[in-house]
N, C-alpha and C positions, 0 to 999 in steps of 0.2 A: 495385530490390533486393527478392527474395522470399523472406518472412521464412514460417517454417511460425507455423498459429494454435494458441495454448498457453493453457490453461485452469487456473486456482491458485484459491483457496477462503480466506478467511477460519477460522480457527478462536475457538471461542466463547472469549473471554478475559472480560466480563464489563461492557465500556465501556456496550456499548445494553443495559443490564441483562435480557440473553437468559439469564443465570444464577441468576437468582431463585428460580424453580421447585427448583431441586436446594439441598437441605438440608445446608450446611454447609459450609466452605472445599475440607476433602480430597475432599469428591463432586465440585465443583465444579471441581478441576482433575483430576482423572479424567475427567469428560466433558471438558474440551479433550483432553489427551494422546489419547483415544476415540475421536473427530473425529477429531484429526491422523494417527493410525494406517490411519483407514478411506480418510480421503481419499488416502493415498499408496498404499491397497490397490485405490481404484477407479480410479489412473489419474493422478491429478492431476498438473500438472507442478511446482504450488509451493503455496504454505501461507504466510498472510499474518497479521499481526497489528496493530492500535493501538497508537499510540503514547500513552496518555493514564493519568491516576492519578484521576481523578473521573469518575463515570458521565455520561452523558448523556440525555434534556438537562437533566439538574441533579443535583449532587451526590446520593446517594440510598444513603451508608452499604452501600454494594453489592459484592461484590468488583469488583475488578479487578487481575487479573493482569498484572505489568510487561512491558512489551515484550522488552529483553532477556534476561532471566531466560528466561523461555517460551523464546524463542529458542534458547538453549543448550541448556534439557531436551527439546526437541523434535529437535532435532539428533540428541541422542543415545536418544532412540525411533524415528529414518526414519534410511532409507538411502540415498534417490536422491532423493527430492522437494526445491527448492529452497524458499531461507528469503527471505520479504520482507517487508519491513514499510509500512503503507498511513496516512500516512509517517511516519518520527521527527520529533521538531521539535529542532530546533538549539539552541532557548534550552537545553532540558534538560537538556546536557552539553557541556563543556568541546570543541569539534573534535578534541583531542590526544586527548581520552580517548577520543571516538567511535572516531578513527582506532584504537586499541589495540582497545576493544571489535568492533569490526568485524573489522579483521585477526584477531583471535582466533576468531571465531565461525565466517569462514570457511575457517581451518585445522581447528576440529573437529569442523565439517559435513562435512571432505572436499571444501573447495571448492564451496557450494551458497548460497552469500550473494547474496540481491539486496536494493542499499542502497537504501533508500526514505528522502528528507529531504525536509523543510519547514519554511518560515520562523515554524510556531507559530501558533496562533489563540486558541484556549479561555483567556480570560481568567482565570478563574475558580480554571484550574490554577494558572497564573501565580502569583496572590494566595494562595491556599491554603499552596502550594509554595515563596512568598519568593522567585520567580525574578520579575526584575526585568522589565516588560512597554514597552518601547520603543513608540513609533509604525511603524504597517506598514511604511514607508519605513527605517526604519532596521534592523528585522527580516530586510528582504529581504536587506538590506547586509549582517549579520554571516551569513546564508544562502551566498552566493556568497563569502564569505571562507570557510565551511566547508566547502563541496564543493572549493577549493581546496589547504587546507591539507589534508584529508583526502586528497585525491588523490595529493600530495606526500606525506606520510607512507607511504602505502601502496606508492609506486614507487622515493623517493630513502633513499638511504644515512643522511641527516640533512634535517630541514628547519627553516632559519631562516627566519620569515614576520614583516614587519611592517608590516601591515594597519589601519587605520583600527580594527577591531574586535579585533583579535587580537595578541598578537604572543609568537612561537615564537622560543628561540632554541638549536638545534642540537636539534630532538627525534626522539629515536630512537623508531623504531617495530620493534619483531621480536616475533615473527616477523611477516613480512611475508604476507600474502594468498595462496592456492595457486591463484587465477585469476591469469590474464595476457593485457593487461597489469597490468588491475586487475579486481575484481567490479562487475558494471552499474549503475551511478548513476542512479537511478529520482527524478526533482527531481515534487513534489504541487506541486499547486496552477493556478490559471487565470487570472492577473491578465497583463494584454494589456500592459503597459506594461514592467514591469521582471519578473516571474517569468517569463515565456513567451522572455524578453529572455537570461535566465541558463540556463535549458534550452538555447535554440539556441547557447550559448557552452559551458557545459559537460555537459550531461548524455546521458545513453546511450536515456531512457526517459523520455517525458512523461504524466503521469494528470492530466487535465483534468475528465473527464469530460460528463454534460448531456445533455440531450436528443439524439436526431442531429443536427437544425439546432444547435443549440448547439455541437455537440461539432464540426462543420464547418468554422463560423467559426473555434472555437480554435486550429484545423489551419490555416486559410490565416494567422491572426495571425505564429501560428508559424514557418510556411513564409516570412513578409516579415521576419520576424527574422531565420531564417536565411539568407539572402538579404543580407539589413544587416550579417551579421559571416562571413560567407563560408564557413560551413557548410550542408555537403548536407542537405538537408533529411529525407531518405529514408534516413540515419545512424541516423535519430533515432526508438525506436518509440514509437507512440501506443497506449495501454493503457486497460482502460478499467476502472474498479473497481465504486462501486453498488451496490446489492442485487439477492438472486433469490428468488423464489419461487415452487415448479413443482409445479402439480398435476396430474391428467388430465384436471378438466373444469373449465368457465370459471365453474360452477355451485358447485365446495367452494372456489373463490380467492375468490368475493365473499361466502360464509357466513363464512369466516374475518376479510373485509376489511379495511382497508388495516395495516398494520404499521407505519406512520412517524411515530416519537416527535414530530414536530414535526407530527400529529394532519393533514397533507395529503390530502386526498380520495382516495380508492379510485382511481379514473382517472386524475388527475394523477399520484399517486404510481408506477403500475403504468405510465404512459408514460415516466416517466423512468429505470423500471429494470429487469429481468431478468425480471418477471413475467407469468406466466402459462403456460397445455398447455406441453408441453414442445415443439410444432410453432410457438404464437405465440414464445418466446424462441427455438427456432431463427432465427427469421423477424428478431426483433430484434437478436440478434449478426451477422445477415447486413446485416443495415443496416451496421453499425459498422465490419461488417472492409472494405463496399464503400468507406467512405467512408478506411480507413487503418489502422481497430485492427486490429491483431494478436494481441494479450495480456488476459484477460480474467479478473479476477481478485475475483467479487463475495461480499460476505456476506450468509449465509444467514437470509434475515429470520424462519424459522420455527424458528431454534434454541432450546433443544435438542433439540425433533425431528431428526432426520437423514434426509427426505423428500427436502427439494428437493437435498440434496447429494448423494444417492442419481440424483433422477429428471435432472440438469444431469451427472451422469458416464452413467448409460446411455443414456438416451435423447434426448441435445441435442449433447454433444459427440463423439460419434462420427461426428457427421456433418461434422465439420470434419478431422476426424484423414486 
């Protein structure tokens, strides 16, 4: 199967506190809405946001703009660029109400919804937020009860479900979704045993990410899953998310250097993600798509600058188009 390669963007909502520098909430969502207008002006194919309520990596009194919310008001600033989120996590809302939140957003995008879920990690949110924090193991579980019950909602008349996790009885969902048969089900996360397990069962789009050796493996993991529940495995795209950051010489990348809140060395950091001329990230998405990605959808580690979002649509992505 030959999928064409599609390039989406991050917009700055405020989680890796890239919004510090702008003075005051209403600036600060003016530079998102900013971003997301430009990005759909240089080309972009989609526009991505966080799913999370506390900055990272540690709470830091910082905005942060909701996932869905954005969502919606970004909907109604673009016209054609698709909406994704990099990913929701499950605990946060009820499935039934995802399933409505979703069907809704992708009725008043004009049909431009791509679902981004995961089974939740950030503890912190968790405890903050009163939402109850299971063991990974049981996380995963109310996860694949969600992409299920979501799915159902989104195609049948009524869905009664009752789940281990869950249980629905006769819930209506309308309007229903203006993709068919549903909007693309994008499942996060890399865990070899049960997330990569629930991808090759139900989802349309896997973000693993990792190094290229890394990101290889996750692909053959993948590929023997699907293979164990008797799904094609080339069904299924592999997408890659990560950071970018593009300058023209290798000389202003390591004056600025590294960007990564979790304080990773310059080199390490820039091997695992979108950095660097805009000829070394060609070079690195060429890795990626030989190895399977197709979908490349990183955030901009120099935000609020608008550099690398600028130099990743002129001069990187046209050479894939």
């Amino acid at each position: 199967m030959t999928r064409p390669i599609t390039f989406g963007v991050f917009i700055p909502q405020g989680w890796k506190m890239e919004l510090v520098s702008v003075d005051g909430a209403a600036a600060k969502w003016n530079k998102a809405v900013e971003i997301a207008v430009l990005a759909e002006e240089l080309g972009y194919d989609s526009l991505w946001v966080y799913d999370h309520f506390h900055n990272v990596p540690r709470p830091s009194h910082e905005a942060v703009f909701e996932c869905w919310t954005v969502m919606a008001a970004i909907s109604q600033r673009t016209s054609r660029v698709r909406l994704g989120q990099m990913v929701g996590c499950n605990s946060y809302r009820q499935p039934s109400v995802l399933a409505k939140i979703t069907s809704t957003l992708d009725v008043i995008s004009g049909g431009r919804l791509d679902w981004g879920i995961g089974a939740g990690w950030y503890q912190n949110e968790y405890e903050g937020y009163g939402v109850e924090f299971p063991e990974g193991k049981v996380r995963l579980g109310m996860l694949k009860e969600c992409v299920e019950i979501v799915r159902s909602m989104w195609t049948e008349e009524e869905t009664t479900y009752d789940g281990k996790h869950y249980k629905l009885q006769r819930a209506q969902c309308d309007p229903k979704p203006l993709q068919q048969p549903h909007p693309p089900i994008l499942i996060g996360g890399g865990g070899e045993q049960i997330t990569l397990r629930i991808v090759a069962r139900l989802g349309d789009r896997s973000n693993f990410g990792g190094k290229p050796h890394e990101f290889a493996h996750k692909c053959e993991v993948l590929k023997n899953h699907c293979k164990d529940v008797g799904r094609d495995y080339d069904e299924i795209e592999k997408t890659i998310s990560g950071e970018v950051m593009i300058r023209e010489t290798e000389d202003e990348l390591r004056a600025i250097g590294s960007k990564s809140l979790w304080n990773e060395p310059f080199d390490s950091w820039a091997a695992g993600n979108l950095i660097g001329t805009p000829e070394q990230v060609t070079e690195k998405i060429q890795a990626y798509v030989d190895l399977g990605a197709t979908s490349f959808m990183p955030w901009c580690s120099d935000y609020p600058d608008d550099t690398s979002v600028r130099l990743l649509a002129e001069k990187v992505i046209p050479t894939f188009r």
